[in-house]
C-alpha positions in Angstrom: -11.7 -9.5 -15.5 -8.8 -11.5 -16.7 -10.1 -14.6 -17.4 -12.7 -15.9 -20.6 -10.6 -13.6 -22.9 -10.8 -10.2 -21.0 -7.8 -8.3 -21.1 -5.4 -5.7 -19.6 -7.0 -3.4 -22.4 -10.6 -4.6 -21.9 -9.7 -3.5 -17.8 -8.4 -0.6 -19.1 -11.0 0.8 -20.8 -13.3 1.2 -17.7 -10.6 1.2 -15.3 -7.6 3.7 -15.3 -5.4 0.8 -14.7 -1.8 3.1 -14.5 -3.6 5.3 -11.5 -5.0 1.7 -10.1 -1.2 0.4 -9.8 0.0 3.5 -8.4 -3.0 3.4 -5.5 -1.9 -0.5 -5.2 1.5 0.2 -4.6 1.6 3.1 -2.9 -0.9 1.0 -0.2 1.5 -1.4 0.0 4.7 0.8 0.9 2.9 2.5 3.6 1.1 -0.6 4.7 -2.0 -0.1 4.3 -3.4 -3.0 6.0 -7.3 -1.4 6.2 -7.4 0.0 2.8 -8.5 -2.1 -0.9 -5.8 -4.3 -0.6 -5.8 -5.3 2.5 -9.0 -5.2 3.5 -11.3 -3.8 1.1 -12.2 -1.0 3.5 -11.2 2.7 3.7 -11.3 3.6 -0.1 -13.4 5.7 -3.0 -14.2 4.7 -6.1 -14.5 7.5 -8.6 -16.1 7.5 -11.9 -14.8 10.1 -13.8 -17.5 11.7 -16.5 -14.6 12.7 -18.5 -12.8 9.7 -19.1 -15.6 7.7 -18.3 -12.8 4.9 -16.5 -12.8 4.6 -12.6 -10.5 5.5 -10.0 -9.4 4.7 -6.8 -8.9 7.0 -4.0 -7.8 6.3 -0.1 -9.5 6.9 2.6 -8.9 5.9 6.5 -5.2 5.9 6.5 -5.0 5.7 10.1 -4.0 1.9 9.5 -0.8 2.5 7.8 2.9 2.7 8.9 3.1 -0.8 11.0 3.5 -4.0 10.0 1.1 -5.4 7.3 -1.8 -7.8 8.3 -4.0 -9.9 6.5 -7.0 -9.3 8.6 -9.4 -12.5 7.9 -6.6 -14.8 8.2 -4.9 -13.1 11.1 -1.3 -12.9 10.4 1.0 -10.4 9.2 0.7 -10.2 5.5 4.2 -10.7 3.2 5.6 -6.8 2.8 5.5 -7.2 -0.9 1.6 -8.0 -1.7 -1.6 -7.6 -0.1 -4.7 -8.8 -2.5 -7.7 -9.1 -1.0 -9.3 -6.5 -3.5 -10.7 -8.7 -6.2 -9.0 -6.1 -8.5 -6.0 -6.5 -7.5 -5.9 -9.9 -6.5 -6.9 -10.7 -10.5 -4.0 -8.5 -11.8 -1.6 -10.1 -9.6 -2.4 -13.7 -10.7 -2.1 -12.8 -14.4 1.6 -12.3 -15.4 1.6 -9.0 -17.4 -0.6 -7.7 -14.4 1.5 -8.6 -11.8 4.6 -7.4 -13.5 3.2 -4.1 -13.9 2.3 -4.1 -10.3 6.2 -4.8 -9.4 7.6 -2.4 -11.3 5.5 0.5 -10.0 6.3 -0.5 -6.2 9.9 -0.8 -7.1 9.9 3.1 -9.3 7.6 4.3 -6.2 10.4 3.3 -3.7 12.9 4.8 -5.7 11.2 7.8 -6.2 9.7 8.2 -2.7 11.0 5.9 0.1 13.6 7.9 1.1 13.8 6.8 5.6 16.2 9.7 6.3 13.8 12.2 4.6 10.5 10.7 6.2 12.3 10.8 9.6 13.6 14.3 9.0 10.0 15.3 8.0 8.5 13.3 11.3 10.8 15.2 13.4 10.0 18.8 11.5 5.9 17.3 12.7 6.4 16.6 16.1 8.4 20.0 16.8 4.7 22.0 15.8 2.7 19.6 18.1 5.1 18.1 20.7 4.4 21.3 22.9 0.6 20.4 23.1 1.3 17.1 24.1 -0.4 16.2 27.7 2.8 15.4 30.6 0.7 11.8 30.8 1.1 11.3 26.9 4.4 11.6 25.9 6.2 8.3 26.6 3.3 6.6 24.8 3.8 9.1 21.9 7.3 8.8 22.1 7.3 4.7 21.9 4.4 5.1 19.1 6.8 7.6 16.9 10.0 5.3 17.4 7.9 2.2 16.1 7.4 4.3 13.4 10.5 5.5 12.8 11.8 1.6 13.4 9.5 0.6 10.3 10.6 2.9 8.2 14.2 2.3 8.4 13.4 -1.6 7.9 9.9 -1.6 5.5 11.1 -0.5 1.9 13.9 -3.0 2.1 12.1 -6.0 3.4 9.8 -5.1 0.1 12.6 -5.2 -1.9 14.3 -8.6 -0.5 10.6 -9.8 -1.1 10.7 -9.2 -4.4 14.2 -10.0 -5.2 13.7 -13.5 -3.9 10.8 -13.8 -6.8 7.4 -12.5 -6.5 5.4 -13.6 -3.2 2.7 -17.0 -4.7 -0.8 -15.3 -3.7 -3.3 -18.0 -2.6 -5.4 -16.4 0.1 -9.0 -17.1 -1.3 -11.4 -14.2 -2.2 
């Protein structure tokens, strides 16, 4: 894909590319490390008889909400990009692809990242199970939920710096 003539279209035509970037992105704001991006683990692919293009859907989410890692290399991956999908590691070498791809994270943190709101919502989530919580489990819940909390307040503007500084160079072999 993207290379001997293929293009955006070509991709398009058997791969709902606007649902792709939107899967991409959305991966990448909640940092999901162990998903397609990341790891090319914990994800569907779907081919839809109507349409007769593929899509993407995510599975195994418990990786998510902590710093990103690029797991074969083993370090923390930039906030802005994680391409170890051959999919999206080809549409974010080629210029109109990886545009696209910046532009959705950016609308999707617009539209969504919102760390009051998520912290509100954690703290509506924790008031229905926090009363099952074993005596010996709390402080360990408690540190895990402020980490979370912590990345939240720091993640969708450490994407954004990333970005404003010029898009992240992607080199990390296939």
């Amino acid at each position: 894909i993207f290379h001997g003539g293929c293009t955006l279209e070509a991709a398009e035509a058997v791969i709902d590319l606007d649902q792709f970037l939107t899967f991409w992105a959305m991966e990448i704001i909640v940092s999901h490390w162990d998903g397609y991006s990341g790891n090319t683990n914990n994800y569907w692919i779907y081919a839809d008889p109507t349409s007769e293009r593929v899509h993407f859907i995510p599975w195994g989410v418990d990786g998510t909400f902590r710093p990103p890692l690029q797991l074969f290399e083993g370090r923390e991956a930039p906030r802005s990009i994680n391409a170890a999908g051959l999919l999206a590691r080809r549409l974010y070498l080629h210029p109109e692809g990886q545009q696209l791809y910046l532009d959705r994270i950016l609308s999707l943190l617009d539209a969504h990242w919102n760390p009051d709101d998520m912290k509100r919502r954690i703290n509506e989530m924790v008031g229905v199970f926090d009363p099952a919580v074993p005596v010996n489990e709390i402080v360990g819940l408690t540190q895990a939920l402020n980490q979370v909390r912590q990345f939240i307040d720091t993640h969708g503007e450490l994407i954004r710096t990333e970005i404003e500084q010029g898009p992240r160079v992607w080199r990390t072999p296939l």
